[in-house]
N, C-alpha and C positions, 0 to 999 in steps of 0.2 A: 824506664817505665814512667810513663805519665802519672798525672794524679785519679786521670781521666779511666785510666786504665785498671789501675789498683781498684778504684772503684767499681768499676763492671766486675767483679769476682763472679768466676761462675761455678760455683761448689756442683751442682748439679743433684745428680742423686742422693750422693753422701750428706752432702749440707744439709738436704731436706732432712733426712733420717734424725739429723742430730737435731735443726731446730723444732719438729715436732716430737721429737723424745724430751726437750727442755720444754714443752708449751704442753704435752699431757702429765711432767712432771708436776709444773707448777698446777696445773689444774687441778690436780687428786688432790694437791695440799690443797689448793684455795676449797676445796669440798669438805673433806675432811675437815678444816677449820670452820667452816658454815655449819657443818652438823653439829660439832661439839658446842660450837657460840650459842645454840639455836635447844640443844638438849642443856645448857645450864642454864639459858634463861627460861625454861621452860618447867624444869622441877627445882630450881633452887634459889631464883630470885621472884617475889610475891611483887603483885601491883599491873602495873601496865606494857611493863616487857615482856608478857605473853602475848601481844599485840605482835611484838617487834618477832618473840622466835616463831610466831605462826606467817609473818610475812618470808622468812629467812625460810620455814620448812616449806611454805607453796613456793619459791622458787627455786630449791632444790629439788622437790619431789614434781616439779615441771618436765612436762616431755622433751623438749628440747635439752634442758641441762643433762635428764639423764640419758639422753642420747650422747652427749657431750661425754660424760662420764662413761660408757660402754666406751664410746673410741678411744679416751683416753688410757684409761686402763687395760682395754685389750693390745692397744698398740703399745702403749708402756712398756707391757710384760712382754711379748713378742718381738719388740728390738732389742729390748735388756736381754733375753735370750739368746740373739744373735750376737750381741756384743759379748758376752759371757763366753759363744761358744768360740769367737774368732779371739778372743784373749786366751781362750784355754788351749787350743791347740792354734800356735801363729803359723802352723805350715797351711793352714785353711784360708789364710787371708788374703792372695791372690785370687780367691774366691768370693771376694767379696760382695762384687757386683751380683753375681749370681744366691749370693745367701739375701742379698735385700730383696730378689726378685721372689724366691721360697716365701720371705716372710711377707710380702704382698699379697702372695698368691694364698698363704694360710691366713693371713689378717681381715681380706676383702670378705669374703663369706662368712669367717665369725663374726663381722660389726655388718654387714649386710642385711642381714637375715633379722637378728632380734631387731636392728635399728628400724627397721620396717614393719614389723609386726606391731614395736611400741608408737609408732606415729601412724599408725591405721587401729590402734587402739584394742587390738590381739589382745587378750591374757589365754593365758595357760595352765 
């Protein structure tokens, strides 16, 4: 095998699964760490860091972020489920292909629907 070659990897589906379950993983951290940075400078340090946690909370509480955050967290939780259920019974795992198509097929309409309502500026 070439160099050339090793490098063309084509994980395909599964790849995908994994690198956006590691890229909504870090997300919810990186949020979670922005609300808490953002809630103690906000009631426990006096002065001019309420500047800083009011810029930190309009860009969390941005439509876009929290678009970001629905996809993350609903996809998060809906691969972790799949991966939970194909480690809990491994005669399922031949299956595989077909359980990320299930979890597509439940994923797209739960981040569809609110993701659309909140960038046409819906409330409920």
């Amino acid at each position: 095998m070439t160099l050339a070659q090793a490098l063309a990897y084509r994980g395909g589906q599964p790849m995908l699964a994994w690198l956006l379950h590691r890229i909504s993983g870090i997300g919810i951290v990186f949020f979670v760490s922005m609300h808490v940075v953002a809630a103690f400078l906000l009631y426990s340090v006096q002065g001019t860091t309420g500047n800083v946690a009011n810029a930190l909370t309009d860009f969390y509480e941005s439509t876009p972020m929290q678009v970001f955050m629905l996809f993350a967290v609903l996809y998060h939780a809906i691969n972790g489920l799949r991966i939970v259920i194909l480690d809990m019974w491994p005669a399922l795992m031949p299956h595989n292909r077909e359980a990320m198509w299930v979890q597509w097929a439940l994923f797209l309409p739960m981040f569809l629907l609110p993701a659309a309502l909140m960038v046409l500026g819906v409330t409920v």
